[in-house]
MITORLO-713442 format. One record per atom (N, C-alpha, C): residue in three letters; x, y, z. Coordinates in steps of 0.001 Angstrom, whole numbers, plus 500000, padded with zeros to 6 digits. Atoms other than C-alpha are relative to their C-alpha. Layout:
BEGIN
ALAXYZ;...
// end
This chain:
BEGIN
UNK499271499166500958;UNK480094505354492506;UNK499294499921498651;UNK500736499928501123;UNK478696506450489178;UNK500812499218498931;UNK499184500873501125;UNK478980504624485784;UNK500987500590499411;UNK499124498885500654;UNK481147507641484626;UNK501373499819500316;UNK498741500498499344;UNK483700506378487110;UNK500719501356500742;UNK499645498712499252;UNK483600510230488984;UNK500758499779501316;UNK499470500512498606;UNK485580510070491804;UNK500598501148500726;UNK499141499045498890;UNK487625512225494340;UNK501143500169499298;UNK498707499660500239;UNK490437513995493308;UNK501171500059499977;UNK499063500882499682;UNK493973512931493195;UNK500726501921500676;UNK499460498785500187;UNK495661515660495174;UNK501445499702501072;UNK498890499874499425;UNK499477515552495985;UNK500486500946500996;UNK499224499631498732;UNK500867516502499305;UNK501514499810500464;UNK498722499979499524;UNK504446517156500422;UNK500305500820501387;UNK499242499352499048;UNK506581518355503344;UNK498973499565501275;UNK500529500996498403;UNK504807516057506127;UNK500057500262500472;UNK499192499996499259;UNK505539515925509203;UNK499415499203500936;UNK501194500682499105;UNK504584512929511012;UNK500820499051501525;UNK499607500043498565;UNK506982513150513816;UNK500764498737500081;UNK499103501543500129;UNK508795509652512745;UNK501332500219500644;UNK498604500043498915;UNK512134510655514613;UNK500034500173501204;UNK500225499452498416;UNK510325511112518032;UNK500438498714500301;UNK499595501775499635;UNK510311507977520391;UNK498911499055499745;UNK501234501741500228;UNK507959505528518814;UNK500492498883500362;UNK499093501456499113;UNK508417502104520809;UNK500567498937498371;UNK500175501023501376;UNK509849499057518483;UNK499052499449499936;UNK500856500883500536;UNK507175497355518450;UNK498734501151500154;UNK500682498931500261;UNK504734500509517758;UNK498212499133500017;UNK501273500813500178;UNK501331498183517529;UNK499579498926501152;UNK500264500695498368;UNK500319497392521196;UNK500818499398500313;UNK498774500902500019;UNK503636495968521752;UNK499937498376499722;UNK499663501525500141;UNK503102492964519811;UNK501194500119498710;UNK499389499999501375;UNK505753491907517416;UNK499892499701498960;UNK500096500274501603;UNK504607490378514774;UNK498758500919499577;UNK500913499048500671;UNK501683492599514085;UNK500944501404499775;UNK498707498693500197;UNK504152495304513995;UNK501162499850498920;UNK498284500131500819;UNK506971493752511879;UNK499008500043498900;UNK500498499828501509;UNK503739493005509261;UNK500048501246499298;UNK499509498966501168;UNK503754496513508583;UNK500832500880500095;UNK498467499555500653;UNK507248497346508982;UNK500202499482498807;UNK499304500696501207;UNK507922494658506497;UNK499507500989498681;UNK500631499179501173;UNK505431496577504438;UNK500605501251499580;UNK499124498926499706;UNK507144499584504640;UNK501284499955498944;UNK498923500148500403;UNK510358498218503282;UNK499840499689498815;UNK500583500457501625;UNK508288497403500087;UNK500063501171499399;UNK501031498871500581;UNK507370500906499259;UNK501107500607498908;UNK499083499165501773;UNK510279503012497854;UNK500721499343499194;UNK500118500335501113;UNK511175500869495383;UNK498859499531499199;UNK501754500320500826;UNK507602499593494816;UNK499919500873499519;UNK500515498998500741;UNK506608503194494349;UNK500401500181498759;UNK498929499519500770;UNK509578503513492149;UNK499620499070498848;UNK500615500917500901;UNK508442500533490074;UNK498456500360499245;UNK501051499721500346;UNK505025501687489909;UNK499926501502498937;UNK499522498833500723;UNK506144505064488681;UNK500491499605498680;UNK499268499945501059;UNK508109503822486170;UNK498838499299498985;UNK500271500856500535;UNK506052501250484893;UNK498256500811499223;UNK501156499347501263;UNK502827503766483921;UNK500762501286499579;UNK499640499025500656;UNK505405506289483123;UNK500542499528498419;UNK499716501155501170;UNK506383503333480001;UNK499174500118498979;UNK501367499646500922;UNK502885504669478488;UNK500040500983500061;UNK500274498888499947;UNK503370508052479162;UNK499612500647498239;UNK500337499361501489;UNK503497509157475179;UNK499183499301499559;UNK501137500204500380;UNK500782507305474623;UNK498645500170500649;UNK501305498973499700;UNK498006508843477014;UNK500080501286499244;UNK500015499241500770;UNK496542510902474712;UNK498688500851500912;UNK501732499517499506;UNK492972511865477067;UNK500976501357501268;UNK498814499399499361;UNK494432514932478579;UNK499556500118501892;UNK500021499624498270;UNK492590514559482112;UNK500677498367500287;UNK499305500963499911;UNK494036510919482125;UNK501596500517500163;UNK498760499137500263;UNK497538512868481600;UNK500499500637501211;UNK500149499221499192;UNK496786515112484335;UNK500195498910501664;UNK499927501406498954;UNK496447511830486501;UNK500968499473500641;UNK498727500622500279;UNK499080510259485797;UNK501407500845500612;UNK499117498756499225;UNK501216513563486806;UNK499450500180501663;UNK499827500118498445;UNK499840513458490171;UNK499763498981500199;UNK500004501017499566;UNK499504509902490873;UNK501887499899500342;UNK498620500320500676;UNK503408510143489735;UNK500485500752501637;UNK499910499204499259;UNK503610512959492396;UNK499834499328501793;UNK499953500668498782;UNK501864511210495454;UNK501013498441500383;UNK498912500574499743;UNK504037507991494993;UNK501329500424500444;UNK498833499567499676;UNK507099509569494864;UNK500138500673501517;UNK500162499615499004;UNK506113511550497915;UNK499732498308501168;UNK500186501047498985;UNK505230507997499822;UNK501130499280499720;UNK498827500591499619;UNK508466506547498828;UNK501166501102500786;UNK499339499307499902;UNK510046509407500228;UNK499580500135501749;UNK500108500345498137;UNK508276509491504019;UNK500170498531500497;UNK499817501703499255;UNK508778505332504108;UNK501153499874500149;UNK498588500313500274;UNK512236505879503201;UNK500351500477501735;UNK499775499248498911;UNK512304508190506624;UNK499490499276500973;UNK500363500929499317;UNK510102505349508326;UNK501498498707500501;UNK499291501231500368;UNK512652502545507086;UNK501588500637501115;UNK498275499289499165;UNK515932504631508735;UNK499463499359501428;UNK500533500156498349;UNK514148504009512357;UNK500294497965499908;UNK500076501587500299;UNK513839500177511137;UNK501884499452500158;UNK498576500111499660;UNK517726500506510286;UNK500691499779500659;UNK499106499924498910;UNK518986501398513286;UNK499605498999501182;UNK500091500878499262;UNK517096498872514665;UNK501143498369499909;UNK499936500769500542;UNK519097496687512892;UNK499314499079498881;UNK500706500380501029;UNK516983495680510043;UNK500975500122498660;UNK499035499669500938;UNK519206495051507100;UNK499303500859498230;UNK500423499040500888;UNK517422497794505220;UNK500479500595498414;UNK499002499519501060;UNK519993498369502642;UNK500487498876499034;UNK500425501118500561;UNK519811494943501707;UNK499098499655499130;UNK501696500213500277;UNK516043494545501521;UNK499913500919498683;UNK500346498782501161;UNK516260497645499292;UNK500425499820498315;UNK499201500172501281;UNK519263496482496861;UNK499146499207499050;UNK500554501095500872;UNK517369493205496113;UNK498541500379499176;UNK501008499637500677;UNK513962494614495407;UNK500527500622498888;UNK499707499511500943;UNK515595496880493367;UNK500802499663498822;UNK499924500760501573;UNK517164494263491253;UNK498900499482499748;UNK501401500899500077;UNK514253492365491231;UNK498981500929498912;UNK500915499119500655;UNK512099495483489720;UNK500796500515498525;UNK499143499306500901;UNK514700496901487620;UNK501333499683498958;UNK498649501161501237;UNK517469494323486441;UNK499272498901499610;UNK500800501118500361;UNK515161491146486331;UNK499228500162499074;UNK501391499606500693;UNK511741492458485364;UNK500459500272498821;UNK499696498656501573;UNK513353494613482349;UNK499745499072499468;UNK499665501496500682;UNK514480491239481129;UNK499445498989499279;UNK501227501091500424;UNK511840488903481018;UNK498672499981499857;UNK501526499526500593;UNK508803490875481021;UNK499999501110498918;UNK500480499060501076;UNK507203493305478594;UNK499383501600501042;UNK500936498965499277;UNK505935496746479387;UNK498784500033500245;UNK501033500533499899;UNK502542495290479147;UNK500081499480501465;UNK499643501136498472;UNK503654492683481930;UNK499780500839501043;UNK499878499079498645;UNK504690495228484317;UNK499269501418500250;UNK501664499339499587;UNK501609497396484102;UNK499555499451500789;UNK501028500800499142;UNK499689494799484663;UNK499932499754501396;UNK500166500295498884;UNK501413493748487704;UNK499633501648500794;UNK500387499092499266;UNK501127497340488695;UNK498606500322500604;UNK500783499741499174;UNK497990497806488733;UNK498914498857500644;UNK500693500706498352;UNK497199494712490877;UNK500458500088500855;UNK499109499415498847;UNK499631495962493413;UNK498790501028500312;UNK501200499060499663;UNK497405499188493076;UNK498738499580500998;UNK501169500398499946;UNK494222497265493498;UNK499930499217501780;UNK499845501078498962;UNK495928494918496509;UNK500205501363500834;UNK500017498981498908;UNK496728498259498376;UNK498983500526500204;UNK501113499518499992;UNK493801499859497699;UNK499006499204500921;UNK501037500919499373;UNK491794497025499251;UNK500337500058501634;UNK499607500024499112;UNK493822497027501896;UNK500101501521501469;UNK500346498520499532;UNK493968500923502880;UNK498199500099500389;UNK501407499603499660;UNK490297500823502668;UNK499612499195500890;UNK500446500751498908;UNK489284497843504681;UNK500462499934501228;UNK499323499710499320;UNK491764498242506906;UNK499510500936501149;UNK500818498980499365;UNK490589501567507958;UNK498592500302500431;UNK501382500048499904;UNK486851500611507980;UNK500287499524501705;UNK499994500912498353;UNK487701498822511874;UNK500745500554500283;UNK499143499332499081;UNK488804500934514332;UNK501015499048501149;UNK499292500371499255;UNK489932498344516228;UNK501512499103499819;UNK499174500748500526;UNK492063496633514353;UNK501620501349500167;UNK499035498533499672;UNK494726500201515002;UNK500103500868500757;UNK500621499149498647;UNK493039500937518152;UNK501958500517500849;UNK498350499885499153;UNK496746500297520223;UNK501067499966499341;UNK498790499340501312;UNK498922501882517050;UNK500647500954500587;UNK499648498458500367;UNK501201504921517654;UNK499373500536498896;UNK500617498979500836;UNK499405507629516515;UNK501037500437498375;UNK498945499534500604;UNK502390508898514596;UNK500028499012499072;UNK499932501263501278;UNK502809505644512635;UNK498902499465499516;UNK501210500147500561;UNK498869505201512129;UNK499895501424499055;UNK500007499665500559;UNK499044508319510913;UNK500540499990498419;UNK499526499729501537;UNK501524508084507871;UNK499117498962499293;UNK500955501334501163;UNK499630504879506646;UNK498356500335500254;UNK501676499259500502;UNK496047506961506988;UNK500502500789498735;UNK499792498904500814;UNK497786509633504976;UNK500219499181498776;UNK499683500914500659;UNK499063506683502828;UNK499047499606499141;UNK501389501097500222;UNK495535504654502879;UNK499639501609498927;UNK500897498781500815;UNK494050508442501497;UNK500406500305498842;UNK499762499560501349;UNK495978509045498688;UNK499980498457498914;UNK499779500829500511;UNK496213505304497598;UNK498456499975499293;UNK501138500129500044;UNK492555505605497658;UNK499326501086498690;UNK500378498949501016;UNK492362508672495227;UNK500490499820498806;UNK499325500285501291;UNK494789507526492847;UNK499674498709499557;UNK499839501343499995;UNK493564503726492853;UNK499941499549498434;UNK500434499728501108;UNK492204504308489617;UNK501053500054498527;UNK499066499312500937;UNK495381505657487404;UNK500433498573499335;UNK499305501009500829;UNK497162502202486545;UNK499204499183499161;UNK500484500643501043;UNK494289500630485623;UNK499452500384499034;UNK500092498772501238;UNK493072503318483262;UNK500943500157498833;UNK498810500159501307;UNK496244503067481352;UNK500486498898499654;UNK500279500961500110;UNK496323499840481479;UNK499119499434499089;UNK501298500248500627;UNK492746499205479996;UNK499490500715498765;UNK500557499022501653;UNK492291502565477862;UNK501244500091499270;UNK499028499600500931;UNK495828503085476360;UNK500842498574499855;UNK498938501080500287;UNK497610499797476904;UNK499282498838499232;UNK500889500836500186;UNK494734498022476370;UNK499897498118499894;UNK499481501294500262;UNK495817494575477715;UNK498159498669500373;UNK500843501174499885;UNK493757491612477854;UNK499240499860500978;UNK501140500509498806;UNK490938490397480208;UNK501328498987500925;UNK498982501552499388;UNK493455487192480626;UNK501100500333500694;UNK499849499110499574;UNK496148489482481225;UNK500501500231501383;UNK500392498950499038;UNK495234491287483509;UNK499494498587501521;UNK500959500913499328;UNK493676488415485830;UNK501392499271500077;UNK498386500497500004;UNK497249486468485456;UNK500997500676500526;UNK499255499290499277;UNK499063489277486660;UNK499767500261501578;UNK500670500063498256;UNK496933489325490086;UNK500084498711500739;UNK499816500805499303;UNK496965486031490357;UNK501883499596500377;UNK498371499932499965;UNK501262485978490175;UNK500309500772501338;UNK499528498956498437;UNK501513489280492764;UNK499523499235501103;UNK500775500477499005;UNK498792487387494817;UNK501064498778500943;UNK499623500737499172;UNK501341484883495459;UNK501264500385499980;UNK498872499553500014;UNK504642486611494977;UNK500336501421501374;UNK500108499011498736;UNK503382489725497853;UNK500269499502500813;UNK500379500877498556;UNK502609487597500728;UNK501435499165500234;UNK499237500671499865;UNK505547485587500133;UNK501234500797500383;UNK499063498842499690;UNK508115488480500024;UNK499844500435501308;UNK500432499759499248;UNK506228489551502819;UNK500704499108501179;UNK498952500760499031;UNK507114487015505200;UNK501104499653499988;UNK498756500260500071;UNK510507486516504183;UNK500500500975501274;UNK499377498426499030;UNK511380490418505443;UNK499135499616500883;UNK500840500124498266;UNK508860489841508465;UNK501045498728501128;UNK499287500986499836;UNK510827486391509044;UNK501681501018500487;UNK498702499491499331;UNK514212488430508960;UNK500106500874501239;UNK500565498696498569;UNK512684491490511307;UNK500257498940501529;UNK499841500559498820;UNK511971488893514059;UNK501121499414500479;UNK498325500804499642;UNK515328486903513765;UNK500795501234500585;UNK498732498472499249;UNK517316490922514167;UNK499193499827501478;UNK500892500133498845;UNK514305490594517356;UNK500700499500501306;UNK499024501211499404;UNK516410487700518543;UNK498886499295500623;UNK500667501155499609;UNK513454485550518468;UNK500256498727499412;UNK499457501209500129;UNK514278481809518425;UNK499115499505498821;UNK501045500626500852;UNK512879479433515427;UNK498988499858500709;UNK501087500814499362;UNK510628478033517857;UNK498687500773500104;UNK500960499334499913;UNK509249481103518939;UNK499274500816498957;UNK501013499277501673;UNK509093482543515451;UNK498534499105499232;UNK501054500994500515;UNK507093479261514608;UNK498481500347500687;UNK500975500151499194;UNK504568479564517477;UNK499416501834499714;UNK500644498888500252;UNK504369483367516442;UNK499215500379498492;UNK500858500093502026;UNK503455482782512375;UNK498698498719500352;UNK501252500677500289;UNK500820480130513741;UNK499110501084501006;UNK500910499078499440;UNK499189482977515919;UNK499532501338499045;UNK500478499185501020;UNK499871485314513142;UNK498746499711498852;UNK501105500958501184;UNK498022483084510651;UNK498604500352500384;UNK501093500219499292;UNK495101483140513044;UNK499580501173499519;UNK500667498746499918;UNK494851486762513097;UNK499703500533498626;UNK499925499519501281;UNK495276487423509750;UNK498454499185499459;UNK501159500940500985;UNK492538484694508334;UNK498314500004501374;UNK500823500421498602;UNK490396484311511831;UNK498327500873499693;UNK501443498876499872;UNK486370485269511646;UNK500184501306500722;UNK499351498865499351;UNK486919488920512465;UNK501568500259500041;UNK499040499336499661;UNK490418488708511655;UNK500786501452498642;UNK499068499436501367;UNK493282491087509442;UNK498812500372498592;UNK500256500057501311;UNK491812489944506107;UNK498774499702500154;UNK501654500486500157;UNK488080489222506976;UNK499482500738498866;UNK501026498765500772;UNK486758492025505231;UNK500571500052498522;UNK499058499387500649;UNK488979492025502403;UNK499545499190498578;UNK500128501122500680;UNK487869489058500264;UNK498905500434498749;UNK500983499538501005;UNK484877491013498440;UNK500962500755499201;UNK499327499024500247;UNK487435493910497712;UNK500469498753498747;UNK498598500342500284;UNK490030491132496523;UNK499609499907498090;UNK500865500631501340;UNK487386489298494166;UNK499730500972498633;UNK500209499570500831;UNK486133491851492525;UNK500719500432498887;UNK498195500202501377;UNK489558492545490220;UNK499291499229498646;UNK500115501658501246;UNK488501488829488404;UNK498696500688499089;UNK500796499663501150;UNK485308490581487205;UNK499941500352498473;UNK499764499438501580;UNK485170491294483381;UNK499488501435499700;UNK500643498756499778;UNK483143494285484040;UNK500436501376501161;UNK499369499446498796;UNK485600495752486818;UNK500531501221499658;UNK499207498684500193;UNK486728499512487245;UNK500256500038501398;UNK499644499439498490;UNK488141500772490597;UNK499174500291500889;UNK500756498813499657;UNK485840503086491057;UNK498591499466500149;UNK501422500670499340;UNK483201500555491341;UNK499889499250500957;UNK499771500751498478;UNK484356499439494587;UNK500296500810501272;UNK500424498740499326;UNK483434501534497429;UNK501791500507500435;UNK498770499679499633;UNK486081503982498340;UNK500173499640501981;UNK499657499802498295;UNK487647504531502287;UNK498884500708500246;UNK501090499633499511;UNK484435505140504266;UNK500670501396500853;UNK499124499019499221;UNK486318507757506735;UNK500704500712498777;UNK499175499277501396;UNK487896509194503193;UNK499483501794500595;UNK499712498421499494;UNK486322512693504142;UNK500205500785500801;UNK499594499922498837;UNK486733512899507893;UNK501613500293499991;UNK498885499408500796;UNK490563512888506549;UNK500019501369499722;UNK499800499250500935;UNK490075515081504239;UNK499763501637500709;UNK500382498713498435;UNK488586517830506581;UNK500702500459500762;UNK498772499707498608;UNK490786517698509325;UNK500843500659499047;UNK499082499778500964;UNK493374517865506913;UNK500343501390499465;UNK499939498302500495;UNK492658521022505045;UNK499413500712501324;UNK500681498916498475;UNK491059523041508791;UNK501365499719500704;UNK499054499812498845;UNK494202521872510499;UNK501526499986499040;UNK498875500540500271;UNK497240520748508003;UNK500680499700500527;UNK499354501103499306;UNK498057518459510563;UNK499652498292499493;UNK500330501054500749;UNK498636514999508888;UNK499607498742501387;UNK499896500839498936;UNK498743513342512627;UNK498584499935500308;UNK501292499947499526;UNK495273515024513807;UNK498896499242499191;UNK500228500238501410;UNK494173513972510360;UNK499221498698500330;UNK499909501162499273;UNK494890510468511445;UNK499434499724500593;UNK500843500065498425;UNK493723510331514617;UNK498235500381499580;UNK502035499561500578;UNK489927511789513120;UNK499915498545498947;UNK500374501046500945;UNK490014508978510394;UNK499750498757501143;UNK500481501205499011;UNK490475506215513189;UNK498895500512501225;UNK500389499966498883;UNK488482507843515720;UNK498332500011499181;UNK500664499766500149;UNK485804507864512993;UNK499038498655499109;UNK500401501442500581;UNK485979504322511422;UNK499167498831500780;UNK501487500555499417;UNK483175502225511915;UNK498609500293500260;UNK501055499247499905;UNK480418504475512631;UNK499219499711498833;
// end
């Protein structure tokens, strides 16, 4: 990517349709469960995350003054809202599984919105935004670089999180831009706020993954013997997070922009399908059938 920081275009999409009320199995990810509940759990993060994230560079809005920064910011604002709005339609399927969805939702949403107000600054909750940004971003992209790692996915549910991975990937850019050029917080900062999410994500994370398997009606024992197989996969040469560790690092740099960290390799294979078919599924299906190459 150039020093200019040129990149791909942020371009908002609505009215989906990625078939989430057909019969996707519960455990949608080669019928294992815990690779499956990881990104349900994830899932159950989003529409209030988004909603947090929204708010939190909309806190600077009267002060972007650069008017294609402006322009950004209005569709970054746009594709969130749109991804808390198909997870919300994910999360119902989770519901009826019994997943106490309505729960999961209340608390985040004190957590973002009664807590945070409280004890952080609007500075603060930039910041954490855009290492959330930065932690998805890494994740959408590497993710999608290994086909195999989503080989035995429902299509249908690989799809929304390609469509997901693609726009996270276009907008990755926006928080820390307002962040850096208008908020203009600290090196220190900024590096403090990543390291906080870094251990506040993962942890949230398994809580809701932890509850998923208990609605499962899997026993402690077997939940135990399934978080030390999870562990494996997640950290394991070749596993989850192998690839992910250059992505993660680069953040800490002092010299760091987004945009200097390669985007989703499959990003235009997407993008193609996409506009020739405006099918978000086929879409899908071309991004994984094209990762790795």
């Amino acid at each position: 990517m150039s020093a200019d920081h040129t990149h791909v275009p942020i371009v908002p999409r609505e009215r989906l349709d990625f078939g989430l009320d057909g019969d996707i199995p519960r455990y949608w990810m080669g019928n294992d469960a815990f690779k499956t509940r990881f990104f349900d759990a994830m899932s159950t993060l989003f529409p209030q995350g988004e909603k947090f994230f929204i708010t939190s560079v909309r806190e600077f809005k009267d002060d972007v003054t650069d008017p294609k920064l402006q322009a950004e910011v209005r569709d970054f604002t746009r594709q969130e809202a749109q991804h808390s709005l198909i997870h919300r339609q994910f999360n119902d399927r989770l519901a009826a599984q019994g997943v106490d969805i309505e729960s999961i939702d209340r608390q985040l949403a004190e957590h973002f919105f009664e807590r945070m107000p409280k004890f952080t600054s609007r500075f603060q909750r930039l910041s954490a935004t855009a290492a959330f940004e930065h932690l998805t971003a890494m994740m959408c992209t590497c993710f999608f670089e290994r086909r195999e790692l989503l080989e035995t996915s429902d299509p249908r549910v690989r799809a929304m999180y390609a469509w997901h991975a693609v726009e996270e990937v276009e907008h990755k850019a926006v928080a820390f831009d307002v962040l850096t050029q208008v908020a203009k917080v600290s090196y220190f900062r900024r590096i403090l706020s990543m390291l906080l999410v870094s251990i506040g994500f993962p942890i949230t994370v398994m809580l809701i993954m932890n509850h998923m398997l208990q609605v499962d009606g899997f026993s402690r024992w077997q939940r135990t013997k399934m978080w030390v197989r999870g562990l494996w996969w997640f950290h394991k040469p070749g596993g989850l997070f192998w690839n992910t560790w250059g992505y993660y690092f680069a953040y800490f740099k002092p010299g760091f922009h987004p945009w200097k960290v390669k985007e989703m390799p499959s990003y235009g294979t997407w993008l193609r399908t996409f506009e020739a078919t405006g099918d978000a599924v086929a879409a899908g299906n071309a991004l994984h059938a094209a990762a790795g190459r």
